[in-house]
Residue, then its C-alpha position, 0 to 999 in steps of 0.5 A: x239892925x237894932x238902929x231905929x227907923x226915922x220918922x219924917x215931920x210930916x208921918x208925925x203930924x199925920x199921926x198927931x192928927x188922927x189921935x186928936x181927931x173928933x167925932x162929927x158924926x154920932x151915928x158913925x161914932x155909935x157904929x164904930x164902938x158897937x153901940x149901933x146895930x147894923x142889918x144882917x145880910x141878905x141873899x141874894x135870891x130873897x130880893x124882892x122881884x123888882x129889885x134890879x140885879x145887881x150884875x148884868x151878864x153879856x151871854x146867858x149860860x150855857x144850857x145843859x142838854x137833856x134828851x126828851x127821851x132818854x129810853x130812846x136815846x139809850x136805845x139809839x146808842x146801843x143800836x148804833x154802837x153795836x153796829x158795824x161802822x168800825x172794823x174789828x181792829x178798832x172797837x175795842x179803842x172806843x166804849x159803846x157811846x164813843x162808837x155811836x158817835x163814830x157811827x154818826x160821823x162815818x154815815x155822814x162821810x160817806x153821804x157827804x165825804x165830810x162831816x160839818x155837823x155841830x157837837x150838838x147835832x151828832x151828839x143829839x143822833x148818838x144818843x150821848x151828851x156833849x162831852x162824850x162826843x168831844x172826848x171820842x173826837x180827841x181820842x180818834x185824833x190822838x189815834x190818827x183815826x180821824x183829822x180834825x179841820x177848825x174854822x174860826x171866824x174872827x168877832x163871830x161864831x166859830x163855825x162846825x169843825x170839818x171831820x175826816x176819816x185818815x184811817x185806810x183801814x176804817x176808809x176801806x171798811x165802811x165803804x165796802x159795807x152798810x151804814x146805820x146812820x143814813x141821812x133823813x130826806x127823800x125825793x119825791x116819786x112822780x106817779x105816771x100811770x102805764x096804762x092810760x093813754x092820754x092826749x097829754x103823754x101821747x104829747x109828750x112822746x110825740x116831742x120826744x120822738x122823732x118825726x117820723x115815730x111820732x106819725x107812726x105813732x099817731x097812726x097806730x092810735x087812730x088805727x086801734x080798734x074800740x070797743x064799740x067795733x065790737x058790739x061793746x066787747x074787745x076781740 
């Protein structure tokens, strides 16, 4: 241990050499004793405007998500949370956010049979943030609530995962009763007026009917008395 290592010609010439090395540069001589000052740091956000950055980022952060509303959006989750999507056996697994969320999810399912909507969205109906819809969502399947379907796509964006009720329980109860969650649209209603007969339905009934109640429709018109009959007055 105490023997003493040997030390090869050409480490000893090395180091012959950088002892006997020689300044060329007196600004870096003036650097390395100190007699030079250098200039302080600066942060990064006080660079000037024109300055490129110094990193190139590929994606932008991610952008925390605010309601615009947030007295809305509280009122929405209470509303939602305190309703009837989930029987009386489950409520108390889920805080009044969580069963908001669930809320949303079940109307979807019964609309739809399945629920593809992106955390975003469902989290944006709830009235809760993103993390509270992926927290309920990890907590209904560890229940076996729910069961969770992944679609990765591969060099792309992920798409929606599929969610599904496997509870019988929950399955018997929201198809029996009213959801709170109801999609938005509607179809649009043709007016058609049931008391003036025009030419166009008159039309319209003769091709739908057979030939011979469209001739005896036909004759039922061209029978009815007008009021001119009538001196202007009906009978």
């Amino acid at each position: 241990m105490n023997a003493r290592l040997a030390v090869s010609a050409e480490l000893a010439a090395s180091v012959q050499r950088m002892k006997s090395r020689t300044w060329r540069d007196a600004d870096a001589q003036a650097f390395e004793q100190g007699a030079a000052p250098t200039a302080p740091a600066r942060r990064s956000d006080a660079l000037p405007a024109t300055s490129a950055p110094l990193t190139a980022k590929r994606f932008l952060p991610r952008q925390r998500q605010r309601s615009p509303n947030r007295k809305a959006s509280r009122d929405r989750r209470r509303r939602l949370g305190g309703s009837s999507a989930l029987p009386d056996t489950m409520r108390h697994h889920y805080t009044e956010g969580q069963r908001a969320v669930l809320c949303i999810i079940a109307g979807e399912i019964k609309h739809h049979g399945v629920c593809d909507l992106p955390i975003d969205q469902i989290a944006a109906l709830a009235g809760v943030c993103r993390t509270t819809v992926q927290t309920t969502l990890h907590e209904a399947r560890r229940l076996g609530h729910v069961r969770i379907t992944e679609r990765p796509v591969q060099g792309r964006k992920h798409l929606s995962n599929l969610i599904e009720i496997v509870s019988p329980e929950w399955r018997t109860w929201f198809k029996r009763g009213t959801t709170a969650h109801r999609p938005i649209g509607s179809k649009s209603v043709k007016m058609v007026s049931t008391t003036k007969n025009t030419d166009q339905n008159n039309r319209r009934f003769a091709q739908a009917d057979s030939p011979e109640e469209a001739l005896r429709r036909e004759l039922w018109v061209a029978a009815k008395p007008s009021k001119s009959d009538f001196g202007g007055r009906r009978p």
